[in-house]
C-alpha positions in Angstrom: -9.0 10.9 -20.9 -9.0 7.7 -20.4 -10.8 5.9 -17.1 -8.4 3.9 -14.6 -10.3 1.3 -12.6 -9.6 1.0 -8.7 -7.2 -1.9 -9.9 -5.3 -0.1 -12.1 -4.5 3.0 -9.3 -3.6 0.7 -6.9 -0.5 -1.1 -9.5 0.9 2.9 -10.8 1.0 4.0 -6.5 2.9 0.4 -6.2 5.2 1.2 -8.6 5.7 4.8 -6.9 6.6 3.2 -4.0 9.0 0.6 -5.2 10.7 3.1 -7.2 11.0 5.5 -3.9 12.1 2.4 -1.8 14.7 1.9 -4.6 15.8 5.8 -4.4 15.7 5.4 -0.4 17.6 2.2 -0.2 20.5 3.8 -2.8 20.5 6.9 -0.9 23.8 7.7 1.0 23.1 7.9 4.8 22.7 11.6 4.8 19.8 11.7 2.5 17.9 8.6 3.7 16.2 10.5 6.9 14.4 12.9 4.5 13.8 10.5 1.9 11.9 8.1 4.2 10.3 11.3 5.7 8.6 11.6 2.1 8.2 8.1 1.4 6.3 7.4 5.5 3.1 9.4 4.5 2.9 8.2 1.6 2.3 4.9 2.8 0.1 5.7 5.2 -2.2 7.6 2.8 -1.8 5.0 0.1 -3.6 2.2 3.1 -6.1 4.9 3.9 -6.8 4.9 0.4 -7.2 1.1 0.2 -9.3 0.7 3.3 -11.4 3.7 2.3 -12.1 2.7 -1.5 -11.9 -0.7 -1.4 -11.1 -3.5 1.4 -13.6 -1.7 3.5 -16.5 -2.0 0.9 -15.5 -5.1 0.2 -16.0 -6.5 3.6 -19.2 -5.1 4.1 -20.1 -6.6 0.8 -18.9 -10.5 2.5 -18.0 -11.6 -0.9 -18.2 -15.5 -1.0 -14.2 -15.9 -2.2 -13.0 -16.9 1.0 -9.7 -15.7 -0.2 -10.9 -12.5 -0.9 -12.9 -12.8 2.4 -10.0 -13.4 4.5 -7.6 -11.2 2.8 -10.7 -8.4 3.7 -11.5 -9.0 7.0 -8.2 -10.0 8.7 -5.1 -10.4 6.3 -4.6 -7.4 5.3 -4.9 -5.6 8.1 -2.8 -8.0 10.0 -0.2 -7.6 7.4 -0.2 -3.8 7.7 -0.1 -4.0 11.3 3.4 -6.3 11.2 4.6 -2.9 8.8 3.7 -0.2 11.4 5.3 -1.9 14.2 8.3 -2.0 11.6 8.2 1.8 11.2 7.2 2.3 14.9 11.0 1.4 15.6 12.6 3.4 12.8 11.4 6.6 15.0 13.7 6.4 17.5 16.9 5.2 15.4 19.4 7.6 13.4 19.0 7.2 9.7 22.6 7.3 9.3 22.7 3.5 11.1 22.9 0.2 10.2 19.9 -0.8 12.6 18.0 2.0 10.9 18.3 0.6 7.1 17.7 -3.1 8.4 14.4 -2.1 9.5 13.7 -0.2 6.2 15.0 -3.4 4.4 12.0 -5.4 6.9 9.5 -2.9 5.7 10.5 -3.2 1.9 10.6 -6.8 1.9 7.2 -7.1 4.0 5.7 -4.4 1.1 7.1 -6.1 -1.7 5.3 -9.1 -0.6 2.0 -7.7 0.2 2.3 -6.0 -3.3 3.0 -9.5 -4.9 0.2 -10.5 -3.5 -2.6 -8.2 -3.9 -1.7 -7.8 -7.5 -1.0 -11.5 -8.5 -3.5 -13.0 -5.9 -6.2 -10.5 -4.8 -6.7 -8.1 -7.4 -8.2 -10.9 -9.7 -10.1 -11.9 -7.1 -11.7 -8.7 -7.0 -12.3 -8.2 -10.5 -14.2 -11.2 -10.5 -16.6 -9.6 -7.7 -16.8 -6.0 -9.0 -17.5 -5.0 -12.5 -15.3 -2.3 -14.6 -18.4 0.4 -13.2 -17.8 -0.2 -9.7 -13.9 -0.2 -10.6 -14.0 2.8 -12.0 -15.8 4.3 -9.6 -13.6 3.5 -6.8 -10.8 4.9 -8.3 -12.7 8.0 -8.2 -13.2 7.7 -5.0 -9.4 7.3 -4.7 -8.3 9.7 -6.8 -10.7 12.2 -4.7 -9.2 10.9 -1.3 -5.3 11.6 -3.1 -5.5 14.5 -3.9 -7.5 15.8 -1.1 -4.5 15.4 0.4 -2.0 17.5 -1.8 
């Protein structure tokens, strides 16, 4: 078996959520409440994950990127703040609607972003900091955390 580094677990859950947002987004409106109902959790655990295993050691570690040091101590978390409110609102709205799927659309687009950047900006950035042993080890950490939870 071969080791994945944190890194590496981070890009295959991105690409399972793109490829649910894709299914979501397809879906006819009868399908999309139980789809999202799927697809909710799974973001929430997947930012667990990340603040667990990684941004949250990485702040305490105060690495001198201040790219990475801003992404870690207020960026991300603001980012992922904008997101919630975005699902906050789908709570209360029929999936069958048209305000329903804008919101989704908000919250894909806002993901897609944060995606593009942590894995064409911040990633590097943090495998310039921690070596392929504390990679790995991370992504054991993650890998514990996921499937803790199924």
């Amino acid at each position: 078996m071969t080791h994945v580094d944190a890194i590496q677990f981070l890009k295959e859950e991105h690409q399972k959520a793109k490829a649910a947002f894709s299914k979501l987004l397809a879906a006819a409106p009868d399908r999309r409440g139980a789809l999202w109902d799927a697809l909710h959790p799974e973001l929430q655990h997947h930012e667990e994950i990340e603040d667990t295993c990684l941004y949250g050691p990485l702040a305490d570690e105060r690495p001198l990127d201040p790219t990475l040091s801003e992404w870690v101590s207020d960026r991300h978390e603001e980012e992922v703040g904008d997101v919630e409110s975005l699902i906050e609102k789908t709570e209360h709205l029929d999936p069958h609607g048209e305000h329903w799927l804008s919101i989704i659309r908000q919250i894909h687009t806002s993901l897609e972003n944060h995606i593009r950047q942590e894995e064409g900006e911040i990633f590097p950035r943090i495998t310039k900091v921690w070596d392929g042993a504390r990679l790995t080890k991370a992504a054991e950490e993650m890998t514990g955390l996921k499937a803790g939870r199924h």
